[in-house]
Backbone as JSON Lines, residues from 0, in Angstrom:
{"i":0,"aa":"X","n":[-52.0,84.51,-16.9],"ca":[-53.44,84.39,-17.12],"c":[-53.7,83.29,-18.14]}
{"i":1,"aa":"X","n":[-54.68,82.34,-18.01],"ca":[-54.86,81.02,-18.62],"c":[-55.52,81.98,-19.85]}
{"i":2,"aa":"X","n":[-55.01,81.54,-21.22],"ca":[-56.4,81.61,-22.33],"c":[-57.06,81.05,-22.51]}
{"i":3,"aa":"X","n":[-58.46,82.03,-22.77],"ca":[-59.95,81.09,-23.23],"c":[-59.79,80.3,-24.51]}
{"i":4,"aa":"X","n":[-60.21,79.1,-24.53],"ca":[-60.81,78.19,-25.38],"c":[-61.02,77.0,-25.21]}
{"i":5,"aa":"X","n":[-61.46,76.44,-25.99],"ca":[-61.98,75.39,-26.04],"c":[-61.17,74.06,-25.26]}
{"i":6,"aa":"X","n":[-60.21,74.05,-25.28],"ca":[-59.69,73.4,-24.51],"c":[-59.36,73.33,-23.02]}
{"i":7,"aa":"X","n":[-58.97,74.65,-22.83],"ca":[-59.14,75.19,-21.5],"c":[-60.33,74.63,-21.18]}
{"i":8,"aa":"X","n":[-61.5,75.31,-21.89],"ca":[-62.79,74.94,-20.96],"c":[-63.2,73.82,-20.83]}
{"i":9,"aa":"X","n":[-63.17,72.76,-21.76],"ca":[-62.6,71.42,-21.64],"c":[-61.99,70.52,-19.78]}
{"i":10,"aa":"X","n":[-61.23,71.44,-19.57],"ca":[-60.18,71.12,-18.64],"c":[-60.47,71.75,-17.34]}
{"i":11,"aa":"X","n":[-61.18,72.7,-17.91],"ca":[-62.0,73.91,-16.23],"c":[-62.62,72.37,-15.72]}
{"i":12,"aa":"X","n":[-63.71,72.17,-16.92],"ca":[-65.34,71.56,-16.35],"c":[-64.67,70.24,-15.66]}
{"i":13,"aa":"X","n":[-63.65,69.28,-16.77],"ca":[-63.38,68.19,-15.73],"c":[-62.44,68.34,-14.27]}
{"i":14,"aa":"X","n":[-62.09,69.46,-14.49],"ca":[-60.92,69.61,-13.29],"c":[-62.03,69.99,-11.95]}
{"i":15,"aa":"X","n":[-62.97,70.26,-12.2],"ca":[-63.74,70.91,-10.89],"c":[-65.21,69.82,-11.01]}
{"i":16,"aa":"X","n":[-65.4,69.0,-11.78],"ca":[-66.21,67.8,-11.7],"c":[-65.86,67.28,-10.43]}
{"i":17,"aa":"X","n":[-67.42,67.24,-9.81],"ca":[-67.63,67.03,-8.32],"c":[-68.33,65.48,-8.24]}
{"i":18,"aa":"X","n":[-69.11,64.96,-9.22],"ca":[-69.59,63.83,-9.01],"c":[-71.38,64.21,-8.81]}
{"i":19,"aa":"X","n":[-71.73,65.15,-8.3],"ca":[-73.05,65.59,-7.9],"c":[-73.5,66.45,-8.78]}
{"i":20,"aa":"X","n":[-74.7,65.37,-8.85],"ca":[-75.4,66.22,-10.1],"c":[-76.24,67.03,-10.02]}
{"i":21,"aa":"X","n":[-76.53,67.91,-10.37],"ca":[-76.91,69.29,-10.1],"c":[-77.94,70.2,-11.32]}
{"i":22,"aa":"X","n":[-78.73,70.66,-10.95],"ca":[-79.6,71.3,-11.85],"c":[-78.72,72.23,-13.06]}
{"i":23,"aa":"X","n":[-79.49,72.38,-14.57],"ca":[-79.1,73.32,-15.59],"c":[-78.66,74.65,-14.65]}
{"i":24,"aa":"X","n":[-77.52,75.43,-15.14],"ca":[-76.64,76.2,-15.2],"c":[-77.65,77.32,-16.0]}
{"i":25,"aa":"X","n":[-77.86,78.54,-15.62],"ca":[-78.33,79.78,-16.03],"c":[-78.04,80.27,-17.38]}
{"i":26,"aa":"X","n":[-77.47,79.23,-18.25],"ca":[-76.76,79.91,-18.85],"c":[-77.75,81.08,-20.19]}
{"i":27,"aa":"X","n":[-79.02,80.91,-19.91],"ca":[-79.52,82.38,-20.92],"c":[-79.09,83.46,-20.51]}
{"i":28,"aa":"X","n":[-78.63,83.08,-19.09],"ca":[-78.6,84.76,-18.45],"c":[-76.65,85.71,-18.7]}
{"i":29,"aa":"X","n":[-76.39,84.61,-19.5],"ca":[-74.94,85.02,-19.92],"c":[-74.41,85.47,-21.13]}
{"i":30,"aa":"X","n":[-73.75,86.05,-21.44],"ca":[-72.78,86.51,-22.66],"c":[-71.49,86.9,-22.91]}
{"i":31,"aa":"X","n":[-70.82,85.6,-22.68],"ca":[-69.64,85.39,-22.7],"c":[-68.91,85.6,-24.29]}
{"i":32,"aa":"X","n":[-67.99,85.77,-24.8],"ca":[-67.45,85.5,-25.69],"c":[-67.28,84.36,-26.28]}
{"i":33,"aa":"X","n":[-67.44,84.45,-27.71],"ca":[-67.3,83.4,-28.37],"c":[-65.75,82.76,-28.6]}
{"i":34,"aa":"X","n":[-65.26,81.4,-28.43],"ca":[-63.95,81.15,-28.33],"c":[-63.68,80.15,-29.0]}
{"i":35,"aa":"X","n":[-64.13,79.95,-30.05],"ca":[-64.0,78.42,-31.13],"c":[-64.92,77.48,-30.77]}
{"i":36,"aa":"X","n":[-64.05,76.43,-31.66],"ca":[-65.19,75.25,-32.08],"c":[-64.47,73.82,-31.32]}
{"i":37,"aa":"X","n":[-65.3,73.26,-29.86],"ca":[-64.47,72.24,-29.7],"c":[-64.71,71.04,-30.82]}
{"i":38,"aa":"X","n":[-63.97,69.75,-30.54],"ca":[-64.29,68.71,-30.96],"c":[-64.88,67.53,-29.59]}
{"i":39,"aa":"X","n":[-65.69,68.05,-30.05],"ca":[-66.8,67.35,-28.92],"c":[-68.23,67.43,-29.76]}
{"i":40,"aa":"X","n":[-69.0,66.01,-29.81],"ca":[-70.11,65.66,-30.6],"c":[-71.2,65.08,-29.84]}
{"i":41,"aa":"X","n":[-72.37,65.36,-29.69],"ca":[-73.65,64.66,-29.5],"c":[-74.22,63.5,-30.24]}
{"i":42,"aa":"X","n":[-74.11,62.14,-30.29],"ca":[-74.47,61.78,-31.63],"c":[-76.39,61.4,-31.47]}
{"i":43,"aa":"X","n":[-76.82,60.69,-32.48],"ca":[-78.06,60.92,-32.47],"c":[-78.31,59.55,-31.42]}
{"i":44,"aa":"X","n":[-77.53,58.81,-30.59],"ca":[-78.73,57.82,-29.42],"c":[-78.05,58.12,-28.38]}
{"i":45,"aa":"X","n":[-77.24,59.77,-27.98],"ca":[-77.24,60.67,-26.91],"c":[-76.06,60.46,-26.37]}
{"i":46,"aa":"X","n":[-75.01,59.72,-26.86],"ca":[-73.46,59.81,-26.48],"c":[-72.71,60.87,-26.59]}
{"i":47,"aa":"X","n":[-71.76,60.96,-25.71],"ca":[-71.21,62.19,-26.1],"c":[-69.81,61.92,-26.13]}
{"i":48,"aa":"X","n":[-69.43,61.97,-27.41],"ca":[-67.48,62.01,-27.54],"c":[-66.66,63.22,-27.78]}
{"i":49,"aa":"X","n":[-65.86,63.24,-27.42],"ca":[-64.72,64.15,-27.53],"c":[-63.2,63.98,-27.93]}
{"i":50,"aa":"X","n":[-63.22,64.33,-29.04],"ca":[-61.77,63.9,-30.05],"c":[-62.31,62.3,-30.78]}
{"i":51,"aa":"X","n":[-63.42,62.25,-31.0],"ca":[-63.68,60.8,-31.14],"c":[-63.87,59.82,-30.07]}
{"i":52,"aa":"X","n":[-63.66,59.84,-29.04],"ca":[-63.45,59.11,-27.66],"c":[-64.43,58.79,-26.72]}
{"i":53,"aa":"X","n":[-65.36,58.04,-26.38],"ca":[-66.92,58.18,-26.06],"c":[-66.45,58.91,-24.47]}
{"i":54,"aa":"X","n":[-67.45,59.63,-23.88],"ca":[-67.4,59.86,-22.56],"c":[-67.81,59.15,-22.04]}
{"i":55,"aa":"X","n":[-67.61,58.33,-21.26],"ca":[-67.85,57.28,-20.32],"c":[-68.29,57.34,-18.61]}
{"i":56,"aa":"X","n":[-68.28,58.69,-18.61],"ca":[-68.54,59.15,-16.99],"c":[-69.54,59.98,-17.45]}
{"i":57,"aa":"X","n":[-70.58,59.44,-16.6],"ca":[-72.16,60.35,-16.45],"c":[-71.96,61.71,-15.87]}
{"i":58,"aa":"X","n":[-71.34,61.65,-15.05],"ca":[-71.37,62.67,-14.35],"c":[-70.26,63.74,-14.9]}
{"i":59,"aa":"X","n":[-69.9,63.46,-15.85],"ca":[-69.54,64.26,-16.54],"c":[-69.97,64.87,-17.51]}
{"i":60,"aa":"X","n":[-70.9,63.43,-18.57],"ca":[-72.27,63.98,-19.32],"c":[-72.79,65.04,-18.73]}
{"i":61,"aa":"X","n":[-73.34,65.21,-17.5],"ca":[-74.21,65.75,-16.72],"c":[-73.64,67.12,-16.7]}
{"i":62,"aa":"X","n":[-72.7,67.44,-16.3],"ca":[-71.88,68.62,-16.69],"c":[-72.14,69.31,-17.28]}
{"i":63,"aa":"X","n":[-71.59,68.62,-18.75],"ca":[-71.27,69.18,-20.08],"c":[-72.8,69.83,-20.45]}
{"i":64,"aa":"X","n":[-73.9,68.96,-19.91],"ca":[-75.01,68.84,-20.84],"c":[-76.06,70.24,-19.79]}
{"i":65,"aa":"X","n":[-75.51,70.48,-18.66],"ca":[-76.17,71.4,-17.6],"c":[-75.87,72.68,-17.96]}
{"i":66,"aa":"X","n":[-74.44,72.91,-18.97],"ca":[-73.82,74.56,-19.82],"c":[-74.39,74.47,-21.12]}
{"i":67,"aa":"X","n":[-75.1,73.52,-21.35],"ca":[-75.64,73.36,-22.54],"c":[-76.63,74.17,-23.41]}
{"i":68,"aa":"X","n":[-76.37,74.9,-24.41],"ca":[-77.78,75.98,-25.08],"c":[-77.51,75.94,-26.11]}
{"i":69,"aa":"X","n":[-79.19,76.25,-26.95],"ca":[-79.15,76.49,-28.74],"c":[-79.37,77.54,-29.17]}
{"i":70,"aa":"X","n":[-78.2,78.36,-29.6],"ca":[-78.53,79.81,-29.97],"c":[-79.18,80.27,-30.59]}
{"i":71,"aa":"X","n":[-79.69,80.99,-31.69],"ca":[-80.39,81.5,-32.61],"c":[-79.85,81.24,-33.7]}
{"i":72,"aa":"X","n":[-78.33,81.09,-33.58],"ca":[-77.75,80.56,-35.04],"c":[-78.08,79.21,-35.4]}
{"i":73,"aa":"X","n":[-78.7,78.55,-34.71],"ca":[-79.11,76.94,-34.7],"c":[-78.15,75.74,-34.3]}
{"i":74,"aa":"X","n":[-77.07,76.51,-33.73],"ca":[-75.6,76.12,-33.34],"c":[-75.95,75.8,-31.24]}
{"i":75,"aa":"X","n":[-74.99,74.27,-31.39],"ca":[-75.15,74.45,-30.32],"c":[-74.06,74.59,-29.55]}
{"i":76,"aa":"X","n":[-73.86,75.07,-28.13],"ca":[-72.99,75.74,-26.96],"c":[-72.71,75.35,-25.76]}
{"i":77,"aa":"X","n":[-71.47,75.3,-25.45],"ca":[-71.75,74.74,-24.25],"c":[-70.83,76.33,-23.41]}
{"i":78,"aa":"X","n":[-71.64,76.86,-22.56],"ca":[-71.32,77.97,-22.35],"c":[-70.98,78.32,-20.62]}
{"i":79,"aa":"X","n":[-70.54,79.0,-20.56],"ca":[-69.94,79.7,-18.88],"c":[-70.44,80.91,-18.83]}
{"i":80,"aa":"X","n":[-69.81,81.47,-18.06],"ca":[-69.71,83.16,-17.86],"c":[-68.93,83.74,-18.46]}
{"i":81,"aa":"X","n":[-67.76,83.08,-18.59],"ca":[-66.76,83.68,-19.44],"c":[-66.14,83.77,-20.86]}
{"i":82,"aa":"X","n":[-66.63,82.36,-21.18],"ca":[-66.48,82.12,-22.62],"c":[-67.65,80.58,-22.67]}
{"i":83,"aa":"X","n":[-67.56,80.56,-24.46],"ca":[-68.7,79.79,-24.9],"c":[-68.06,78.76,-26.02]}
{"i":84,"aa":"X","n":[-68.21,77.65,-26.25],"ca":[-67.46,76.92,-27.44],"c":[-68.72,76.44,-28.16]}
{"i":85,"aa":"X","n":[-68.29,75.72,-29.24],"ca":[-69.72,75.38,-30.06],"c":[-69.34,73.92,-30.39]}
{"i":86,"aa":"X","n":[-69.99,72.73,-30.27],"ca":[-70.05,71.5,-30.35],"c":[-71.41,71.24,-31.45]}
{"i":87,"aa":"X","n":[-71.31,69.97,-31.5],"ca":[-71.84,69.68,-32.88],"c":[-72.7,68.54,-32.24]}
{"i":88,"aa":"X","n":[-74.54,68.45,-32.69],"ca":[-75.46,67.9,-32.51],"c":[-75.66,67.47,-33.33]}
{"i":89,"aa":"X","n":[-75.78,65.89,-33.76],"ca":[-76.4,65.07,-34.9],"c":[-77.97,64.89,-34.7]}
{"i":90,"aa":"X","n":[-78.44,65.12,-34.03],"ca":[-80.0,65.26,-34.05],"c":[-80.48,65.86,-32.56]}
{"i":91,"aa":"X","n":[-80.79,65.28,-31.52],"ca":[-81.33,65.69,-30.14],"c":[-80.11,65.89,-29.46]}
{"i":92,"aa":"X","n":[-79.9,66.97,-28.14],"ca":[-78.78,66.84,-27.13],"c":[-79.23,65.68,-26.26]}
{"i":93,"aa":"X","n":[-80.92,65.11,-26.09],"ca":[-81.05,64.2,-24.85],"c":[-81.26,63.2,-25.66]}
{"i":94,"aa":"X","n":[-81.85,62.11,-24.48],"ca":[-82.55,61.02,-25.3],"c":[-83.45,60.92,-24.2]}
{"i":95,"aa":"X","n":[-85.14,60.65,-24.28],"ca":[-86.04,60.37,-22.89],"c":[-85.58,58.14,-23.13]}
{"i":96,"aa":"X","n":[-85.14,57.6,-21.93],"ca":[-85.33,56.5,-22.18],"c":[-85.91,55.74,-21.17]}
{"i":97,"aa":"X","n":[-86.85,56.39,-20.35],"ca":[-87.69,56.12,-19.65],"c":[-89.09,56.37,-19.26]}
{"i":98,"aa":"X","n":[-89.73,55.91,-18.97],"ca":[-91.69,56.39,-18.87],"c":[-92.39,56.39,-18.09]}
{"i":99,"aa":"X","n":[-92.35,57.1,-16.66],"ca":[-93.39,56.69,-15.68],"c":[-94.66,57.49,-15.99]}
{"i":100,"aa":"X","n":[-95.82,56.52,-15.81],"ca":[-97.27,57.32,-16.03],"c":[-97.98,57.21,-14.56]}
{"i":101,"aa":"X","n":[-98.72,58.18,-14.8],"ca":[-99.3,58.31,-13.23],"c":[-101.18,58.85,-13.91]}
{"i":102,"aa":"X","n":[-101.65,58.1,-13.02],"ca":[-103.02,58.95,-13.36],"c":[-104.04,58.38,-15.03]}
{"i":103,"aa":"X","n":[-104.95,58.92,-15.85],"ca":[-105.43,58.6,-16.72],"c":[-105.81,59.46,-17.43]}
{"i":104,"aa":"X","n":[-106.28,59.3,-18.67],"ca":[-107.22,60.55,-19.17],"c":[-106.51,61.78,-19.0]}
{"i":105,"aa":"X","n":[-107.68,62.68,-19.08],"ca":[-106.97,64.32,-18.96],"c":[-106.03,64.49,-17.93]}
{"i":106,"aa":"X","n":[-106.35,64.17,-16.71],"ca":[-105.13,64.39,-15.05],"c":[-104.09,63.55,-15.5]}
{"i":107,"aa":"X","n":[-104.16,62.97,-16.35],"ca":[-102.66,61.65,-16.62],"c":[-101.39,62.51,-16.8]}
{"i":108,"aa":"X","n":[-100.32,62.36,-15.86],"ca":[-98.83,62.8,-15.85],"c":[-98.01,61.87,-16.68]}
{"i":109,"aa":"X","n":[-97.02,62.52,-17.43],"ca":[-96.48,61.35,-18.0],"c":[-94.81,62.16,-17.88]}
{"i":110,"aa":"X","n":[-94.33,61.32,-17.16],"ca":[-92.7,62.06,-16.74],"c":[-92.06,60.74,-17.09]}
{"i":111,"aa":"X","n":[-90.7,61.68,-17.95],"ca":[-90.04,60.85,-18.46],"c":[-88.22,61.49,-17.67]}
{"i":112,"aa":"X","n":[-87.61,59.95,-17.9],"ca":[-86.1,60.41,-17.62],"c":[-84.75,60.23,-18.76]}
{"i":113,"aa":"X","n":[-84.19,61.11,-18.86],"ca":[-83.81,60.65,-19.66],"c":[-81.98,60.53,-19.7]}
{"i":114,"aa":"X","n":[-81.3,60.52,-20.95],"ca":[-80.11,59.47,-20.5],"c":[-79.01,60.23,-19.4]}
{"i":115,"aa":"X","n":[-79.25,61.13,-19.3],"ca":[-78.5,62.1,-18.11],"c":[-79.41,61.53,-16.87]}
{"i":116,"aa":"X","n":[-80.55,61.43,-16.57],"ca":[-80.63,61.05,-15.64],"c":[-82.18,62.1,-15.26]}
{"i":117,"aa":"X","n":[-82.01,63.53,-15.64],"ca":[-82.72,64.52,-15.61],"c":[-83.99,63.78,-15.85]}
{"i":118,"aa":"X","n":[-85.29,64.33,-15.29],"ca":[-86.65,64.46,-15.09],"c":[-87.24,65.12,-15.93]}
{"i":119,"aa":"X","n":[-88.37,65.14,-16.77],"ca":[-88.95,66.08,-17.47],"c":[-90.64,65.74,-17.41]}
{"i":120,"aa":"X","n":[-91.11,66.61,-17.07],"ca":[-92.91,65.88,-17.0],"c":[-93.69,66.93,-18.52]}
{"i":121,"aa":"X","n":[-93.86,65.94,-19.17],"ca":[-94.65,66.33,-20.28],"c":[-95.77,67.55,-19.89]}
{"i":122,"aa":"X","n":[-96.02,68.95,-20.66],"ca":[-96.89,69.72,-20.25],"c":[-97.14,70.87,-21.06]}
{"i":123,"aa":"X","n":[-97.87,72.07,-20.19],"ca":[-97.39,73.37,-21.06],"c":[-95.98,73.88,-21.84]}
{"i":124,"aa":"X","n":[-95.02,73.27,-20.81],"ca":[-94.06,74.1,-21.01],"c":[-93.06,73.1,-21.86]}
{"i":125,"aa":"X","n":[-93.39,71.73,-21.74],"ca":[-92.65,70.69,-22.23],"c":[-93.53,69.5,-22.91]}
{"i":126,"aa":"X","n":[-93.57,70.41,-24.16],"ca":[-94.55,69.55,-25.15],"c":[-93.68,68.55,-26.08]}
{"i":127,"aa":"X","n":[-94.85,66.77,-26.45],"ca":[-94.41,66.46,-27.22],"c":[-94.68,66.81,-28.61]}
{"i":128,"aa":"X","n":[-93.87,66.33,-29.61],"ca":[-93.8,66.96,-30.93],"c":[-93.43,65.21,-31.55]}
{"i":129,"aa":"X","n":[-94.22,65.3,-32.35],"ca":[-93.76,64.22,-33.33],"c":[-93.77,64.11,-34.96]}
{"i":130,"aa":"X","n":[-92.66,64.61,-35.77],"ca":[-92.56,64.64,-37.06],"c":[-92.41,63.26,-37.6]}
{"i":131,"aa":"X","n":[-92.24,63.16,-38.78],"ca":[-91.89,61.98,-39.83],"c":[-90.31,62.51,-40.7]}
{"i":132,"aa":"X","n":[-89.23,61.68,-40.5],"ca":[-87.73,61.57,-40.57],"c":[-87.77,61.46,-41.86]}
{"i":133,"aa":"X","n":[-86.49,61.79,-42.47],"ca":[-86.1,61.43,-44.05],"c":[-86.37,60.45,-44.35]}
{"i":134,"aa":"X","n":[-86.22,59.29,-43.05],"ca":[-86.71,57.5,-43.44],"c":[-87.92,57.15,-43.53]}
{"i":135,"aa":"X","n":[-89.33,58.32,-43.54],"ca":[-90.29,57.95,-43.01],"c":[-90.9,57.85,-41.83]}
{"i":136,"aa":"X","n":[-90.09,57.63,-40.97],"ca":[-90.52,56.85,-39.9],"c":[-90.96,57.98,-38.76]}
{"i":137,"aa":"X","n":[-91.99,58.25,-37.7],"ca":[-91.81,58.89,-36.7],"c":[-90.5,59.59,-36.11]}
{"i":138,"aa":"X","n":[-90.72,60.7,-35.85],"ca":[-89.46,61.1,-35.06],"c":[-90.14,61.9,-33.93]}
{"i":139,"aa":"X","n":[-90.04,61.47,-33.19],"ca":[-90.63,61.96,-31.57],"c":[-89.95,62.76,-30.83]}
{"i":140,"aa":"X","n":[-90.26,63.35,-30.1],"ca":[-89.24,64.54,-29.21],"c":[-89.96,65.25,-28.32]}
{"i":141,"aa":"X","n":[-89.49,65.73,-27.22],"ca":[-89.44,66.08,-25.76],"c":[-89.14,67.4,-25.41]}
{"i":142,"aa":"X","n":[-89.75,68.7,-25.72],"ca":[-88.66,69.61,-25.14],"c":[-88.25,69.81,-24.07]}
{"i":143,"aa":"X","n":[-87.37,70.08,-23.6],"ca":[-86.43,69.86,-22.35],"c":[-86.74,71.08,-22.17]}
{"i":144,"aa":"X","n":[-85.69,72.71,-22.33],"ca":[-85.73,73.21,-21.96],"c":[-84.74,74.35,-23.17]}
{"i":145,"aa":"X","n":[-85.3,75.84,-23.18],"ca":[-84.83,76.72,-24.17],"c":[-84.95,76.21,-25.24]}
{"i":146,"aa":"X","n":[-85.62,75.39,-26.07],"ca":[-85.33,74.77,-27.22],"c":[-84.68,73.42,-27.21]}
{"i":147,"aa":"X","n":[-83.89,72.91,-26.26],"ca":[-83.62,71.7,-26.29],"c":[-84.23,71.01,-26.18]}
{"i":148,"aa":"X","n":[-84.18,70.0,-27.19],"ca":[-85.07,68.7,-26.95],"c":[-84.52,66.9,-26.82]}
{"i":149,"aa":"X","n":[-85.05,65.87,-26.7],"ca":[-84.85,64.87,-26.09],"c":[-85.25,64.27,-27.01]}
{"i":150,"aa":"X","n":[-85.06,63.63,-27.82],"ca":[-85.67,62.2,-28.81],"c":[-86.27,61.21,-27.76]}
{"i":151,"aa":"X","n":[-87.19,60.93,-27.84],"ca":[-88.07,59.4,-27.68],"c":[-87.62,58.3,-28.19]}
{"i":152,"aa":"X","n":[-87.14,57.42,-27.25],"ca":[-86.56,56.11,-27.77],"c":[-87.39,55.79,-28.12]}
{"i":153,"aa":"X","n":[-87.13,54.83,-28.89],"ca":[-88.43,53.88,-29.41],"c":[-89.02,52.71,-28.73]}
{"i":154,"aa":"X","n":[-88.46,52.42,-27.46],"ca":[-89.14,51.53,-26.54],"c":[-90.03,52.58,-25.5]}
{"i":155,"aa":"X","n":[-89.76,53.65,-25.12],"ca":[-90.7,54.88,-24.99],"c":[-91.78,55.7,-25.72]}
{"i":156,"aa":"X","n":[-91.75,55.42,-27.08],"ca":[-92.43,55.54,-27.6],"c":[-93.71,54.72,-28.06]}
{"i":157,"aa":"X","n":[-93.29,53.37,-28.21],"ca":[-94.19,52.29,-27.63],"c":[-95.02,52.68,-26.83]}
{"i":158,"aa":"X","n":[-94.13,52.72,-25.65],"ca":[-95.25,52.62,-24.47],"c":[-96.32,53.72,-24.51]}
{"i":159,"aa":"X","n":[-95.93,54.82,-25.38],"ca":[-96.8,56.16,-25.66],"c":[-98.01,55.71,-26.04]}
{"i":160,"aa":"X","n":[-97.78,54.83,-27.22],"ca":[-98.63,54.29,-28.43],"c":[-99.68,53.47,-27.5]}
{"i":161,"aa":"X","n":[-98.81,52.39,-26.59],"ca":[-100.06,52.01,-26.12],"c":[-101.05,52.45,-25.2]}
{"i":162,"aa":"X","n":[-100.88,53.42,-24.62],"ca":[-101.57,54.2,-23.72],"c":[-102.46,55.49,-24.5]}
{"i":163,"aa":"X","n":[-102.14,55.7,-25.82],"ca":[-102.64,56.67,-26.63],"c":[-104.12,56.32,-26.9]}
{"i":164,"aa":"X","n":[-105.01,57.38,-27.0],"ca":[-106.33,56.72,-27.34],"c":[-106.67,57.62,-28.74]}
{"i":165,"aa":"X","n":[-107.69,57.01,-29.69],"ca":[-107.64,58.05,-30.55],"c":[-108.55,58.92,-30.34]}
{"i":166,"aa":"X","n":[-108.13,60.31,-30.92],"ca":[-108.65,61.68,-31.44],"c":[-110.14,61.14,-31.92]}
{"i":167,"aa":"X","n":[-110.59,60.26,-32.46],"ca":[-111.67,59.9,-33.22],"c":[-112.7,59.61,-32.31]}
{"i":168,"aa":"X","n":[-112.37,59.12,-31.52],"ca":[-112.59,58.64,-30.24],"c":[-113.17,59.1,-28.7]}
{"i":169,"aa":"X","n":[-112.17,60.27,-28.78],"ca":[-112.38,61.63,-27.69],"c":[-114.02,62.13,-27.83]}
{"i":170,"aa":"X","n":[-114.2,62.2,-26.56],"ca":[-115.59,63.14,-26.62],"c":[-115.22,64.43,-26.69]}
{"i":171,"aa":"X","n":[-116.64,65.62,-27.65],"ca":[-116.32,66.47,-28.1],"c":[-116.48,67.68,-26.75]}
{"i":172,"aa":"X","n":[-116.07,68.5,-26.86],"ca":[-115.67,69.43,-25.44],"c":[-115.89,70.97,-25.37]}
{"i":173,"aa":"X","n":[-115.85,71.11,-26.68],"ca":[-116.65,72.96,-26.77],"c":[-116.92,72.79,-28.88]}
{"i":174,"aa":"X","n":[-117.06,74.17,-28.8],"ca":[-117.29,74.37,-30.01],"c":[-116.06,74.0,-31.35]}
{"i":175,"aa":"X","n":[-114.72,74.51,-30.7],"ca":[-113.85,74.27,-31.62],"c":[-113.65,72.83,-31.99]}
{"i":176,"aa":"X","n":[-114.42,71.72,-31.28],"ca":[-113.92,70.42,-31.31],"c":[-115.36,70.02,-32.37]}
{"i":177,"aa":"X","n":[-116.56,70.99,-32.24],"ca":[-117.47,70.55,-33.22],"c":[-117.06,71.26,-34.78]}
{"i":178,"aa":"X","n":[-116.6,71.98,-34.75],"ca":[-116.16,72.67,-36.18],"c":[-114.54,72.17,-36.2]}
{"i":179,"aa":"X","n":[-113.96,71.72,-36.0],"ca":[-112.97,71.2,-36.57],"c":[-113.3,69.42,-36.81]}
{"i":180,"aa":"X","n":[-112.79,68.63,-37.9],"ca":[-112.58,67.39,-38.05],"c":[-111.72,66.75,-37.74]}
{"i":181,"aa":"X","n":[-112.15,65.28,-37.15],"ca":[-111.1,64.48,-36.08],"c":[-110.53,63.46,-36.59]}
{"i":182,"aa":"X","n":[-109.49,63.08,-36.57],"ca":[-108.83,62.28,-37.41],"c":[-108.73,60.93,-36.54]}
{"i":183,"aa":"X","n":[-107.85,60.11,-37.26],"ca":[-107.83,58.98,-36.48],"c":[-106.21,58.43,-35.76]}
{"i":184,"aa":"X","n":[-105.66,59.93,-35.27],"ca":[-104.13,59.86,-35.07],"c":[-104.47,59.45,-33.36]}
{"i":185,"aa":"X","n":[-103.22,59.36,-33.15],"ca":[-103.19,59.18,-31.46],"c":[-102.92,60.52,-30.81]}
{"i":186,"aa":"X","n":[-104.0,60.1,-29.65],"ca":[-103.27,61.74,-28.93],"c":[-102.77,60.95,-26.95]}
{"i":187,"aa":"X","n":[-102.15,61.66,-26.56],"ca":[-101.7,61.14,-24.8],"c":[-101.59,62.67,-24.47]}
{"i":188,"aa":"X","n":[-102.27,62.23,-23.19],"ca":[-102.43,63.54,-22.45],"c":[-101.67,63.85,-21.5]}
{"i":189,"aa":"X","n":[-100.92,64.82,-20.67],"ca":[-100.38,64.82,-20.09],"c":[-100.59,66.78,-18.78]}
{"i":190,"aa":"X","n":[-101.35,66.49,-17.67],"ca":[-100.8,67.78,-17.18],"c":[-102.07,68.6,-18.6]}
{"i":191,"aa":"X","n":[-102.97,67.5,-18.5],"ca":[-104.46,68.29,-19.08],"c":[-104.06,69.0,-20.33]}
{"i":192,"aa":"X","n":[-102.94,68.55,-21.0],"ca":[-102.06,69.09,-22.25],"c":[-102.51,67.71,-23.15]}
{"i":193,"aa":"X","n":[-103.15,68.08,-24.23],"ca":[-103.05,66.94,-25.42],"c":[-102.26,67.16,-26.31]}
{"i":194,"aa":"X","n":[-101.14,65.41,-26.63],"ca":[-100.29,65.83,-27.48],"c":[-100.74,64.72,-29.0]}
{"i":195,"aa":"X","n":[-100.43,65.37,-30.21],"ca":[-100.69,64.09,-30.83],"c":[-99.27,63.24,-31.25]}
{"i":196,"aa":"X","n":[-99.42,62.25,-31.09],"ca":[-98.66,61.02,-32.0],"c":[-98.34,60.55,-33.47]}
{"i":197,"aa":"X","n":[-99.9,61.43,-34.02],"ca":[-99.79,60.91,-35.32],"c":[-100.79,60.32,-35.45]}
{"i":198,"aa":"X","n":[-100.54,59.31,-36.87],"ca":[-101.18,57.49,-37.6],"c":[-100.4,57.31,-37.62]}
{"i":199,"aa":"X","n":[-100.11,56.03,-36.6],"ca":[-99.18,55.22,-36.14],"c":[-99.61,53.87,-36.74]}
């Protein structure tokens, strides 16, 4: 009988890597045992190495990143049915580095792709979020899915900015928009969802 760990599982995922990429893996619906800590890293512009070594096959990204979940410990997993290892995220698991917009105003879709390849359309369920970084600077993000999220390149984020109209700007729409005060940040709509940008 093979033992679980990290290496093994390592060696499952590439040994049965098919090339076809394939939707996220169920994995909330599992509870496998915990089996160590690989050495395998996310870094923050969405590479993924292992032992130090960049991965160089997408479709292996694609894999790794489809068993992918963030537990409650704030730790992230790349998990099976049978066992679970824990890898190490320097900021986002994705990156969005692409922008198609469709539409305007409130009906405006804004689906992004990002470095796996995966689809995500900005909305209820996949809101943007944009904080300010230790450097100051914007930090933008995408949630993907369970908590995972996608950093906004910054040539995607651009294109946000220019399509953003301001909050100051917006006509007012019920009562909460007359008793609250409007600033002069950016907002982009998406899927009748307003997100803000900030003062950019």
């Amino acid at each position: 009988m093979t033992k679980p760990g990290p290496d093994n599982l390592l060696k499952q995922l590439a040994g049965t890597q098919t090339g076809k990429v394939r939707g996220p893996a169920p994995v909330h619906q599992w509870d496998p045992p915990y089996c160590g800590e690989m050495d395998m890293r996310i870094a923050a512009d969405g590479r993924w190495f292992h032992e130090g070594s960049p991965i160089g096959r997408l479709p292996l990204m694609q894999l790794f990143s489809s068993i992918l979940r963030l537990d409650p410990d704030g730790h992230y997993y790349l998990v099976t049915p049978v066992e679970k290892v824990r890898i190490r995220v320097d900021d986002c698991p994705f990156v969005a580095v692409l922008l198609d917009v469709e539409g305007e105003g409130e009906q405006q879709i804004l689906r992004f792709t990002l470095n796996t390849e995966e689809q995500v359309t900005a909305g209820p369920d996949n809101a943007i979020t944009v904080t300010t970084g230790e450097d100051g600077q914007p930090h933008p993000v995408l949630h993907v899915r369970h908590g995972l999220n996608a950093l906004i390149s910054r040539s995607v984020f651009y294109q946000l900015a220019a399509i953003a109209v301001s909050e100051a700007d917006l006509p007012e729409s019920g009562a909460s928009d007359k008793n609250q005060e409007k600033t002069n940040a950016l907002v982009v709509f998406s899927q009748g969802c307003r997100f803000s940008l900030g003062v950019i």
